[in-house]
C-alpha positions, 0 to 999 in steps of 0.5 A: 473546469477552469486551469487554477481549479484543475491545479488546486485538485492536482496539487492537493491529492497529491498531498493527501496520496504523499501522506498516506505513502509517507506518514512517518515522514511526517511523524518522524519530523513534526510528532504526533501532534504536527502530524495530526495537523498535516492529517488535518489539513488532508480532511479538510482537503477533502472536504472542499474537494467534495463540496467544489467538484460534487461529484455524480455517482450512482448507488449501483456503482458503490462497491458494498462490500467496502461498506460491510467491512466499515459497518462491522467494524464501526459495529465493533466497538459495542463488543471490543475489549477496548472501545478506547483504542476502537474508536481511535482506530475506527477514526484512522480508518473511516478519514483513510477511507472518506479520503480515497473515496473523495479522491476517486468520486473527483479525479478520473482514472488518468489524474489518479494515476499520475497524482499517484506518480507525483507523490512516489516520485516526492516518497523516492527523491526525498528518500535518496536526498535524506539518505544522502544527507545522513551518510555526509553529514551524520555519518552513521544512525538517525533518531527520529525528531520526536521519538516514541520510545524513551531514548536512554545512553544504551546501545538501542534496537536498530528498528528504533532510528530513523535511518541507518546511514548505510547509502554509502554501504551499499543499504539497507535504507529506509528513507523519509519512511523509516523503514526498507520494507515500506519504501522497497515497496513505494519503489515497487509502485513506483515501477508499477505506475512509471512503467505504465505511463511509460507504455501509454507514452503519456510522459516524456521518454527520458523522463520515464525511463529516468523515473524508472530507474530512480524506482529500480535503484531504491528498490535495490538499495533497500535490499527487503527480501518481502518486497523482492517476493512480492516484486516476482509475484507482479511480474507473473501476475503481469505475464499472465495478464498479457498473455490473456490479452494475446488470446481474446476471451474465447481461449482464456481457459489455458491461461487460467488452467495454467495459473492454477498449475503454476500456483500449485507447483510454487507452493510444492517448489516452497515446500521443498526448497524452503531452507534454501530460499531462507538462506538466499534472503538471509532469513531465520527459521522462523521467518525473523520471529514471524511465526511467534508473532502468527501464534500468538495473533492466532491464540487471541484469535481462538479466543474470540474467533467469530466477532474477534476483539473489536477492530483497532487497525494498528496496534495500540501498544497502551491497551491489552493484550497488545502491550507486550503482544510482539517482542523481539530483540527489544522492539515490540511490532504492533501488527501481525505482519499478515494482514489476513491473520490481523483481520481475523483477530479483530474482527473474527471470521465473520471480519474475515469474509467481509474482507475478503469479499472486499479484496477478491471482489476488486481482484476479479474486477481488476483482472478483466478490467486489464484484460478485456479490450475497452468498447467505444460508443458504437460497441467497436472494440478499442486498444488495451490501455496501459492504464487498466494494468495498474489497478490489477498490479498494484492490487496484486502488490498489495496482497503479496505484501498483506501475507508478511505485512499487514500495511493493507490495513492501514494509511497507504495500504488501505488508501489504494485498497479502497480506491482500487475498489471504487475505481474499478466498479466505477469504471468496470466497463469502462477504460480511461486511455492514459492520454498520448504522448503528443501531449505529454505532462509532467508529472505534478508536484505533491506532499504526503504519508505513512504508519506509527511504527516500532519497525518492521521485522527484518530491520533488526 
């Protein structure tokens, strides 16, 4: 493959992955209508990447777990409340999908992870900059260019901006993404997969170790208590990956035992200690009106609880009985803020399942795909490679986040959701080393995106 071709694929899956991780951005600063040209221009990427690389894949290596998911909820517009909004959902999340999977049927492993890179470190610059320039030169809260919500002379929900302007205070902030909860969770990927070229020494050490910080500085300015969980619940997810690493697969029945007792103990420990840990966060009983939002998802869902109410991804706030579904504080939210619950609603029990077979199915290849030692030609056993630690964390990640939050279903969310079961059936006996560091890269320069939004519990 020649080197013009190489830096075409590069530059433009950064894009895509940029847009997927920044959406708002976009929104925010062209509209709906700028935004479906960059959206797009993403397609028609995609397209041309398919046709140019044609890539080789085989039946037996396609995750049919994913493709259940998307027939049901193709299927679902013959018995959905709202075709309309269906359709228009169904769309967002067949491109979503048709992208990732173009990107992991024409990139291997290695380029995915640092396309990936390029694009949070674009997500996390762009932030610190934009965040910057508003507490200069603004000096206090940002509208977006082309607000959504009818912008009147009273005093609007904080949810409703842009930006805080809050740099200077110490945060919250939200960055070019609008939201401290979606960019504390960029900053989380962002060590996830900065951390892991680091350990290959694929990168520069500097420039590793800069990037981190970077990562851990947004991280700790956007101050979202759900990414912090979700942050603990990697970090132990990572310890036990390691430790089984250390123990070969003959004496792995301790780690898995002691995983169990360890989850078992964390659920009494948050029994328990459950006031306290709201107190320690700065959150409200009802987990800032998480738990009226959960009734009422799970009363609709009662309602139709095998087939559910047709999938939608994220809410469309101009059809029942989404308009007025979520209230608070005069911000209306449009997910369930759990993503489990968002699923069950729209696509019933039945949805439920196929979901779920989608996520433990990428879960349980994840796992041994980080733990097992990779085989060379000759069936000698090979180094662990950092590389086959990301697919396994950034899953982890992006359940930790689906119980509060139901960004796995949408944009970003559902882009890595995707890739990550593709990649690792793909691969699921195979490990790409991230290269060394005697050659080392950098990362590569991108563009892309994120979700319609009225704000996110927490941003009140």
């Amino acid at each position: 493959m020649s080197t013009a071709r190489r830096r075409w694929i590069t530059a433009y899956a950064t894009f895509a992955l940029f847009t997927v991780l920044a959406g708002q951005f976009w929104r925010n600063l062209l509209g709906w209508w700028g935004f479906a040209v960059v959206v797009a221009v993403v397609l028609i990427g995609a397209v041309v990447l398919l046709v140019r690389v044609r890539p080789a894949w085989k039946w037996r290596r396609v995750p049919k777990s994913t493709l259940v998911f998307l027939l049901l909820a193709t299927a679902s517009i013959t018995w959905s409340f709202y075709p309309d909004a269906t359709a228009v959902g169904l769309a967002a999340t067949l491109a979503t999908s048709f992208t990732a999977v173009a990107l992991v049927l024409c990139l291997d492993w290695t380029r995915f992870v640092r396309c990936l890179a390029g694009a949070i470190k674009w997500v996390l610059a762009l932030s610190l900059a934009f965040e910057l320039w508003v507490a200069v030169f603004i000096g206090g809260p940002l509208l977006p260019n082309f607000p959504d919500f009818e912008v009147t002379g009273e005093k609007l929900p904080m949810a409703f901006y842009w930006s805080r302007g809050l740099l200077f205070d110490g945060g919250p902030i939200e960055g070019i993404v609008a939201s401290r909860n979606l960019l504390g969770m960029m900053a989380l990927l962002g060590l996830i997969v900065f951390g892991a070229l680091l350990a290959a020494g694929s990168v520069r050490r500097a420039s590793g170790i800069g990037w981190l910080v970077v990562a851990g500085l947004v991280f700790a300015l956007t101050r979202s208590a759900t990414v912090i969980l979700v942050a603990a619940i990697v970090l132990v997810a990572l310890g036990f990956v390691l430790w089984a690493r250390r123990v070969g697969p003959n004496r792995r029945a301790a780690v898995y035992w002691t995983a169990g007792g360890a989850l078992v103990a964390s659920v009494a420990l948050l029994i328990v200690f459950w006031s306290r840990l709201l107190e320690l966060f700065g959150k409200s009983e009802d987990l800032t009106g998480r738990f009226d939002i959960w009734n009422s998802v799970i009363g609709l869902a009662l309602e139709r609880p095998w087939f559910g109410w047709g999938w939608v991804s994220y809410w469309a706030p101009w059809v029942e009985p989404f308009n007025g579904l979520a209230e608070r504080k005069g911000v209306q939210y449009f997910q369930a803020h759990n993503a489990w619950l968002d699923v069950w609603m729209q696509l019933g029990i039945i949805g439920l399942i196929a979901f779920a077979s989608m996520v433990i199915g990428a879960l349980w290849r994840s796992w041994f795909l980080a733990v097992d030692r990779p085989m060379d030609a000759a069936g000698r056993p090979l180094p662990h490679s950092a590389a086959a630690l990301v697919p396994l964390l950034v899953l982890v990640a992006l359940i930790g986040q689906s119980l509060a939050e139901s960004r796995i279903l949408v944009e970003s969310g559902w882009m890595l959701l995707i890739a990550v079961a593709w990649s690792t059936k793909r691969r699921q006996w195979e490990h790409e080393p991230l290269p060394a560091a005697a050659a080392p890269r950098p990362f590569p320069e991108p563009v892309d995106g994120n979700l319609p939004r009225h704000g996110t519990l927490s941003e009140q």
